[in-house]
C-alpha positions, -999 to +999 in steps of 0.1 A: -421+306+361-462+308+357-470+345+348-510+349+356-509+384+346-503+422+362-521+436+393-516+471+388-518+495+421-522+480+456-494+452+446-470+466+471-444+440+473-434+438+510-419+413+521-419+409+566-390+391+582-404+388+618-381+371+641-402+364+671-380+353+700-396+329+725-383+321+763-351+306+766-342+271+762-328+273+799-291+273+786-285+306+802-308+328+781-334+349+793-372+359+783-366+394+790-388+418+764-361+444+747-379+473+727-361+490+706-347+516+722-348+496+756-312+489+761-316+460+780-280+448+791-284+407+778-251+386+771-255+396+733-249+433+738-281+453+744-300+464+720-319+438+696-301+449+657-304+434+622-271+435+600-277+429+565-245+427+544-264+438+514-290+462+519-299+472+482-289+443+463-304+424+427-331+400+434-311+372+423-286+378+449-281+362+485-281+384+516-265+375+548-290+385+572-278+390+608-295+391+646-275+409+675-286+418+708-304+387+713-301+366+748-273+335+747-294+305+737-322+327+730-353+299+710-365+323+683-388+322+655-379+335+621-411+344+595-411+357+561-443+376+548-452+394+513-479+404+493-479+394+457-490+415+425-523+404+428-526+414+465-520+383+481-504+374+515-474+350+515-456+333+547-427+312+563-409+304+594-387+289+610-374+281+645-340+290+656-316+291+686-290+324+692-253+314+696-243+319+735-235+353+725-271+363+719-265+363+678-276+344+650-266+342+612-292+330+590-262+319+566-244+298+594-278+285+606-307+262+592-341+261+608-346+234+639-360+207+624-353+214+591-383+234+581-392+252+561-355+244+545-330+216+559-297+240+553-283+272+564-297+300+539-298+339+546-325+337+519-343+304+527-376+319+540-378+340+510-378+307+490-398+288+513-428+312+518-460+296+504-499+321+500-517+321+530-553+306+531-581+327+521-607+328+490-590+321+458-555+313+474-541+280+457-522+256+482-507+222+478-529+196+468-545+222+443-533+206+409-517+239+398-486+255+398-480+286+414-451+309+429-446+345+441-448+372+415-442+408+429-449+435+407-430+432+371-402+453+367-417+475+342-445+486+370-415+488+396-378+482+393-373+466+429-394+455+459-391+462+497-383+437+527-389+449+560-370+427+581-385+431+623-374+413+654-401+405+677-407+388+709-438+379+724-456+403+698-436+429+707-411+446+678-375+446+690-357+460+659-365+466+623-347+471+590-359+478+555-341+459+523-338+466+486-342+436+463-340+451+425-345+440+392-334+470+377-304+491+385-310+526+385-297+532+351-310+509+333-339+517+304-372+499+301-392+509+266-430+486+258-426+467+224-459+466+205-470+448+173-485+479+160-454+499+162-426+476+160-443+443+153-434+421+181-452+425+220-424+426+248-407+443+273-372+456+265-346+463+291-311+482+284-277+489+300-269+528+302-255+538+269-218+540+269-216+503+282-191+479+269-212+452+246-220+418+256-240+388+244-279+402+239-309+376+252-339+368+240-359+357+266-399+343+262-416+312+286-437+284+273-474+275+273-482+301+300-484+323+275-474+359+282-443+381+292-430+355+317-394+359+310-395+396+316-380+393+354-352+375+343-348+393+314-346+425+337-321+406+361-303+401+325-298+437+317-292+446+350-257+428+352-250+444+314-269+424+286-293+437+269-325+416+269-357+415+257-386+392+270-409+387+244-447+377+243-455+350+213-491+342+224-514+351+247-505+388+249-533+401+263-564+419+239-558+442+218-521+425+213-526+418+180-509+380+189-529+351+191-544+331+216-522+300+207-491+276+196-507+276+164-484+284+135-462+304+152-438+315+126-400+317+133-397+352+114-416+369+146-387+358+169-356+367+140-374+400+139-374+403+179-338+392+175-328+420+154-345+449+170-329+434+201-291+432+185-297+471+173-294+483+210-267+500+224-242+478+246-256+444+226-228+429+203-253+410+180-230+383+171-232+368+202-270+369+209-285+344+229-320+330+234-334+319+263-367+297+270-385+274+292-408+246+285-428+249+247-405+277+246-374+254+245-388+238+210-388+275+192-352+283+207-335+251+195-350+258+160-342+292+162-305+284+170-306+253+142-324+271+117-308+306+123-272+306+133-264+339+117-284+351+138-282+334+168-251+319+188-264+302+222-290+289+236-304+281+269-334+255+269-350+249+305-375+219+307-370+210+274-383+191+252-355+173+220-385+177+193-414+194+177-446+189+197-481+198+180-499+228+185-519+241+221-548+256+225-554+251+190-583+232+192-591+206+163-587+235+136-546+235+145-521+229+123-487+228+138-471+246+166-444+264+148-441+275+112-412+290+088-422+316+066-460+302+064-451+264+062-452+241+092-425+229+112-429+189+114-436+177+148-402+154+147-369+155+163-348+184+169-308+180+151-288+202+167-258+204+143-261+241+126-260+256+161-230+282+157-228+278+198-237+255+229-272+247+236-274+244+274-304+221+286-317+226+323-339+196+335-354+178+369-350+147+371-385+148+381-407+165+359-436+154+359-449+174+332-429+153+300-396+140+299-369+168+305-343+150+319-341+123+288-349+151+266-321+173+281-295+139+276-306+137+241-293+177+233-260+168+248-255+137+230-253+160+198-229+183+189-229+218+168-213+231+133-178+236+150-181+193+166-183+205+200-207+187+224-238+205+239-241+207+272-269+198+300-274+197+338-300+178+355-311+178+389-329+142+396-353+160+424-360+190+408-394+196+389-405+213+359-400+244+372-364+249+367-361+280+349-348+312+356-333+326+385-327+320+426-344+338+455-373+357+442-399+326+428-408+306+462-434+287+455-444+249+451-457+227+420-490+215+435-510+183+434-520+157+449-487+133+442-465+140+471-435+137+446-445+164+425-449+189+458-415+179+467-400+195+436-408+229+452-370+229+474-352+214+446-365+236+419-350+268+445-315+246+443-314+240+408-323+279+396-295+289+422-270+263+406-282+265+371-281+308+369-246+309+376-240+282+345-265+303+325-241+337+336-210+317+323-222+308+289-229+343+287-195+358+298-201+370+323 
């Protein structure tokens, strides 16, 4: 997931399901206008409602979204729109019939026509929703990357969706949701390299907890604290987790600028400070990484297995690549107490646990998927095989969790916009794998 930084104030994330009801299809509906309030007496029972089954719920968990009070056969159309950290507008929608009852599940029903997504999904506009036109707003065909970033959870610990029924402009029925990355009792505290010597964002389960596997979560060549919603998601459900910034950290950071002799000690230390929290059970800590990211975390696990037990390697890449951003002065990416780490293959056989690769089958930024078949092939210090899942549409955005990164991988190949749908599908699948390894 790209992280281009923190808007501070005016990034209210609000998220608008309008569902905007047009005439019937002439199968015994009716276009009727029902405020709320109206009571009009239609076949699906009056007044125009929205049932949620979850209405404050973790942002990496679905939500069946319910419409009652609609007319029977009623053509409506469902849109999705939010405004990002930076203050941008995002959108989707979607066309969609009411049962003869004058109802409609979002979970039982897909769009007509299949768009913006071909299958029944309560959350399906939330992962469809692309930025709306306007002056610095990238769209497909751009060449970059982008997806939707509400506020981080160390600025706010969830964001809103207002979900409204309209027809013909007019607002039938409204209902505010709670998607969180924290729950209410878990702690956030701001790593620095002045005063503990690393640059992240820590999040904690309430004191008291029972222990579980600890995460060390950090992205690749975005630079950044890009791991810090998952990381959140992480503590959320009981792990301690801290997502931690290597390189481009922002001024004053006191990290550098690049994958330049990035020494392994920075992330043992992080490791450490991360296994002293309370609930963490440190013999069972875990690191987590996407991309660049996945090189360090397979070292770390081969290098390090006293300290760490598992690891989780999205996009990866099976060896040592050279350094980024470096210019013609760099050395090597990664380092080991001042020495470089040779750009070569990655063994895999001191890894105390499972390295779990994540990979689409088409990545179109290096070779994941035959990177991700090379891990399994080897096995760690107890024999055992490593493990990896590949989805053959997805992209090389992979990483992470469901439901809260819509977005699309832009340029001007068709094949790489089409990763957007099957990136969605492979974070739902892949996070519940990622849970498992964990314990939980």
């Amino acid at each position: 997931m790209t992280h281009t930084g923190k808007a501070r104030a005016a990034a209210a994330a609000l998220l608008v399901l309008a569902v905007t009801a047009a005439c019937s299809d002439g199968e015994g509906g009716s276009d009727d206008a029902r405020k709320p309030g109206s009571g009009t007496n239609k076949p699906g029972g009056g007044e125009v409602a929205i049932k949620v089954d979850r209405p404050v719920a973790l942002a990496d968990q679905d939500v069946d979204v319910r419409v009652g009070g609609l007319g029977a056969r009623d053509r409506v159309t469902v849109s999705a729109r939010a405004t990002d950290q930076r203050g941008q507008p995002w959108s989707a929608k979607g066309n969609f019939t009411a049962d003869a009852k004058g109802g409609l599940d979002l979970d039982e029903q897909a769009p007509r026509g299949g768009r913006p997504y071909a299958k029944p999904d309560s959350t399906g506009l939330l992962s469809a929703m692309l930025p709306q036109r306007g002056p610095g707003v990238k769209m497909i065909g751009s060449g970059d990357a982008f997806s939707y970033h509400p506020p981080s959870p160390a600025e706010q610990r969830s964001y809103r969706l207002r979900l409204t029924v309209e027809k013909k402009g007019e607002q039938l029925a409204e209902r505010t949701v709670e998607r969180r990355w924290l729950t209410s009792k878990v702690r956030h505290r701001k790593l620095t390299v002045e005063k503990d010597r690393i640059d992240g964002e820590m999040y904690t389960p309430p004191e008291g907890a029972r222990k579980r596997p600890p995460v060390l979560v950090f992205g690749g060549s975005e630079g950044g604290n890009s791991g810090e919603y998952a990381a959140a998601l992480l503590a959320a459900r009981g792990h301690p987790a801290l997502s931690l910034c290597y390189f481009r950290c922002g001024k004053g950071s006191g990290r550098p600028n690049a994958i330049n002799m990035i020494d392994l000690g920075y992330f043992t230390h992080a490791a450490r400070v991360l296994g002293r929290e309370p609930g963490a059970d440190p013999k069972r800590l875990a690191v987590m990484a996407n991309s660049r990211g996945s090189e360090v975390a397979q070292l770390l696990g081969q290098r390090h297995p006293a300290v760490f037990r598992d690891v989780i390697a999205y996009a990866p890449s099976a060896k040592v690549n050279g350094p980024y951003l470096a210019g013609s002065s760099g050395r090597a990416a990664w380092a080991e107490n001042g020495n470089p780490v040779p750009a070569a293959s990655i063994p895999l056989d001191r890894v105390r646990g499972t390295v779990l690769a994540v990979a689409g089958g088409n990545d179109k930024m290096w070779g994941s998927a035959e990177a991700a078949r090379s891990i399994a092939d080897q096995r760690n210090a107890s024999g055992s095989r490593h493990r990896q899942v590949t989805y053959p549409k997805a992209g090389h955005h992979v990483n992470w969790f469901p439901y809260g990164q819509p977005g699309q991988e832009g340029g001007a190949d068709g094949s790489v916009v089409d990763t957007a749908k099957a990136d969605q599908a492979a974070r739902q699948d892949s996070w519940a794998q990622v849970l498992k390894l964990l314990g939980d």
